[in-house]
C-alpha positions as CSV (number, residue, x, y, z in Angstrom):
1,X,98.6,105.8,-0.2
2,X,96.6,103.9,-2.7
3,X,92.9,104.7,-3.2
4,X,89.7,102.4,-4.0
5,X,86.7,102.7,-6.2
6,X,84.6,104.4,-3.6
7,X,81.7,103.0,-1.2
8,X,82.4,101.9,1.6
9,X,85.4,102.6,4.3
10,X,87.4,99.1,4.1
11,X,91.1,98.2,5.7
12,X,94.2,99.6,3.9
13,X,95.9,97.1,1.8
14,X,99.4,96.2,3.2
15,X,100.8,98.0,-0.1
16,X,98.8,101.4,1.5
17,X,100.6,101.2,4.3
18,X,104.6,100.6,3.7
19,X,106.4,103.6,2.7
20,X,107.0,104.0,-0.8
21,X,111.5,103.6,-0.6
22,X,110.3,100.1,0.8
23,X,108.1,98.5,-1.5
24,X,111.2,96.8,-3.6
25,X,111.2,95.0,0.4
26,X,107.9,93.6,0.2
27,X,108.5,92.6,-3.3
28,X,111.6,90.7,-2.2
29,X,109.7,89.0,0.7
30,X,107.1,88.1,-1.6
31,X,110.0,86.4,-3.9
32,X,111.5,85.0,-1.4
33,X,108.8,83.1,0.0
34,X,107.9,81.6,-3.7
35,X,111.7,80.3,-3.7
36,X,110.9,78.4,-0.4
37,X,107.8,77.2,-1.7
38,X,109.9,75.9,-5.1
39,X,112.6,74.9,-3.0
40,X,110.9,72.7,-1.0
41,X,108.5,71.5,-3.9
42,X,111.8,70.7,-6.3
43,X,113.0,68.0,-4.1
44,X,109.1,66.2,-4.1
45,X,108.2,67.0,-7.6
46,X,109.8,67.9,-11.0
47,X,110.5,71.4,-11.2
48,X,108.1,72.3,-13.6
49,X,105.4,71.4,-10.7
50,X,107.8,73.5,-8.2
51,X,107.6,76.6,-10.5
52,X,103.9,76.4,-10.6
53,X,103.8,76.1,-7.1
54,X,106.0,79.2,-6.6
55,X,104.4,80.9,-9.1
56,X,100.5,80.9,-7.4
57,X,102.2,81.3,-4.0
58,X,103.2,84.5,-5.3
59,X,100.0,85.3,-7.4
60,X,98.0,84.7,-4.4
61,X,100.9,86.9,-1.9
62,X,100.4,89.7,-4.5
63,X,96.6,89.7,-4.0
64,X,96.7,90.0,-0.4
65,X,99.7,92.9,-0.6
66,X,97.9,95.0,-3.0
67,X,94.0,94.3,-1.7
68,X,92.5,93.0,-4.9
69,X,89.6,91.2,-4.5
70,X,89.9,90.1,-7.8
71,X,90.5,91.3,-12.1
72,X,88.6,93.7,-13.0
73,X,88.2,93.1,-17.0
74,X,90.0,91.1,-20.0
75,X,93.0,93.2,-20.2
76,X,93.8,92.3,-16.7
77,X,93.3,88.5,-17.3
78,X,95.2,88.8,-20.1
79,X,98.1,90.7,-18.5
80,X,98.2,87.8,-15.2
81,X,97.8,85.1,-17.5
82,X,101.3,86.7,-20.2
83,X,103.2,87.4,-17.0
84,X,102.1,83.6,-15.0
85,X,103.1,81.9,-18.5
86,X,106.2,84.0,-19.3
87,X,107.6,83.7,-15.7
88,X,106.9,79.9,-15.8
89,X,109.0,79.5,-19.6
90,X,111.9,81.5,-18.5
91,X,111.9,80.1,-14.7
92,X,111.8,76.4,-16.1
93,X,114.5,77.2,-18.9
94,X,116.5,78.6,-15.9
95,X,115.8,76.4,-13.6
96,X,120.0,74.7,-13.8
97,X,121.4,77.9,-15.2
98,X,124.2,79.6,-13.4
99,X,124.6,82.8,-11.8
100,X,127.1,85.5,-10.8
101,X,127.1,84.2,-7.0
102,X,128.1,80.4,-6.4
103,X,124.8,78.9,-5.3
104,X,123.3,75.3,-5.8
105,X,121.0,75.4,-8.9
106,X,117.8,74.5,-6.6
107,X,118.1,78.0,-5.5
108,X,118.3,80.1,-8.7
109,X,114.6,80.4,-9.8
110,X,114.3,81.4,-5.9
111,X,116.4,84.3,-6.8
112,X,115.1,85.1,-10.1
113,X,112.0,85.5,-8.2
114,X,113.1,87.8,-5.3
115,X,115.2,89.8,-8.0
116,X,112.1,90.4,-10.6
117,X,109.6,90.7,-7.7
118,X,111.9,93.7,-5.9
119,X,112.5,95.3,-8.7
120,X,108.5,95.2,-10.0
121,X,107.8,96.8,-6.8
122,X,110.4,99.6,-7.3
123,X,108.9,100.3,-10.7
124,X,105.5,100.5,-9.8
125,X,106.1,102.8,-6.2
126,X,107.7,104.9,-9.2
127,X,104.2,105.6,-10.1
128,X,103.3,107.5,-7.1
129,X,106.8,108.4,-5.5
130,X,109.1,111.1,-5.3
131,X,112.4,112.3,-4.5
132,X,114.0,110.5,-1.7
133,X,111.6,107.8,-1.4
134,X,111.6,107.2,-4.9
135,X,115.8,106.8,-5.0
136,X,115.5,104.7,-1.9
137,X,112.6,102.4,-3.9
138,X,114.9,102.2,-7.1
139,X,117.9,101.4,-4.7
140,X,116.5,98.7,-3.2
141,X,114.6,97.3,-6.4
142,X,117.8,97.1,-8.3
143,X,120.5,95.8,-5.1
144,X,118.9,91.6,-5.6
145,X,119.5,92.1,-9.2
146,X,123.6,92.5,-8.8
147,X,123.9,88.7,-7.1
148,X,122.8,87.6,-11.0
149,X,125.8,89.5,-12.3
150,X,124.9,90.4,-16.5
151,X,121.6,88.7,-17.0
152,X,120.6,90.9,-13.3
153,X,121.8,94.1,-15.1
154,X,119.7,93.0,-18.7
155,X,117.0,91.8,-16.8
156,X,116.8,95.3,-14.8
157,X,117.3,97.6,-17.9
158,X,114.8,95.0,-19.9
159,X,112.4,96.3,-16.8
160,X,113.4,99.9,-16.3
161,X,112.5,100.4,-20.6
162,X,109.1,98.4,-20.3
163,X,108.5,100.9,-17.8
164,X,109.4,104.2,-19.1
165,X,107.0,103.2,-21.8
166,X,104.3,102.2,-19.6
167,X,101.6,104.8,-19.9
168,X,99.6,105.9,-16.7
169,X,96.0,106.7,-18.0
170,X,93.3,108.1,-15.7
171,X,95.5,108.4,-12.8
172,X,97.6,110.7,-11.0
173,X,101.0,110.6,-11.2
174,X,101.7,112.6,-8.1
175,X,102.4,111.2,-4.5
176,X,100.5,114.1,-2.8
177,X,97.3,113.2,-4.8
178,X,97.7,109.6,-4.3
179,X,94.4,109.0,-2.5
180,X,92.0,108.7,-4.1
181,X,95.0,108.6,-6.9
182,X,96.5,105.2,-8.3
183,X,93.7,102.5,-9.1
184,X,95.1,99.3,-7.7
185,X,94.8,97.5,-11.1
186,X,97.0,99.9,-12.5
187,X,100.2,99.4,-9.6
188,X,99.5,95.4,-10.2
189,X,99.4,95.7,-14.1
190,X,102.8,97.3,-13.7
191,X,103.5,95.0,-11.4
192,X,103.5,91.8,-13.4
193,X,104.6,93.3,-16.5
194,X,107.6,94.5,-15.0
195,X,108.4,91.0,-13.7
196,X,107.9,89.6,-17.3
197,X,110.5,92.2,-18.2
198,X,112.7,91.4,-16.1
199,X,112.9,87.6,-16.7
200,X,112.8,88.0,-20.3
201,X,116.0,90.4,-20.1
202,X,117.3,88.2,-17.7
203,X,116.9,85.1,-20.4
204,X,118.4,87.0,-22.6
205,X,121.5,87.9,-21.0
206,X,122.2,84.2,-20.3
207,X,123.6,83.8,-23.7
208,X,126.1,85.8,-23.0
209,X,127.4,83.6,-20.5
């Protein structure tokens, strides 16, 4: 699904091996396990330590999911280091802020996280998927996003324009040319952009609340 570089034969990355319509899943997994990890963290340390902590949880899931072995030039550190510093602003400026579904506020940045990180996923499988799998992806990218009620829908849109202007350079587009196809810098730049996106959208939504 997602080539390499060349060289050597070396395992599939997880991300190779899900089907495209369920990559907004792993992206909610991945969220979901950064809320636990600020969830439990929030009731050691202040919550700006607890975002952190959820924050390289997730950096470090992401690696694994998508088999990076690590950046590959300057516009790659600079895109982890906008989307880690973006993610932390709006997550700590959310961090008490209510949401469309009545849950305690320790729990919110859990869902920010499992909301931007399915929907991240569903932008990038757009990359490489079609038909079917594709409405399936951008189904379940978008259903986490509806328990945040307006900011949810801001924050997706936010996402869904960032990505319609994203530009896929070098690459092919198409899911039947996949491998060698998408680099795997190129799905994780989406990736974390998309997230940034979507909590920025989301941010801004919360004023109208």
């Amino acid at each position: 699904m997602i080539g390499g570089s060349g060289g050597a034969p070396r395992t599939l990355p997880l991300a190779a091996r899900v089907p495209l319509g369920l990559w907004p899943g792993v992206g909610l997994l991945l969220g979901i396990a950064a809320g636990v990890v600020y969830w439990l963290g929030s009731h050691v340390w202040p919550n700006s330590v607890a975002v952190v902590l959820a924050l390289f949880t997730m950096s470090l899931l992401s690696l694994e999911v998508c088999g990076l072995d690590g950046l590959a030039d300057r516009r790659a550190v600079l895109v982890t280091v906008f989307g880690v510093l973006t993610k932390y602003e709006v997550l700590t400026a959310l961090s008490s802020a209510r949401i469309g579904v009545d849950v305690p506020p320790d729990l919110v940045p859990g869902l920010l996280l499992a909301a931007s990180s399915a929907a991240a996923y569903a932008l990038a499988a757009s990359l490489v998927a079609s038909g079917a799998a594709l409405l399936v992806a951008l189904a379940l990218g978008a259903l986490p996003a509806t328990l945040l009620g307006l900011p949810g829908w801001i924050g997706l849109a936010a996402a869904l324009v960032g990505r319609l202007s994203f530009r896929l350079r070098g690459a092919s587009a198409s899911a039947e040319n996949t491998p060698p196809g998408i680099p795997l810098n190129v799905l994780d730049t989406l990736r974390q952009l998309s997230e940034a996106w979507f909590l920025l959208g989301a941010l801004a939504g919360w004023k109208y609340l």
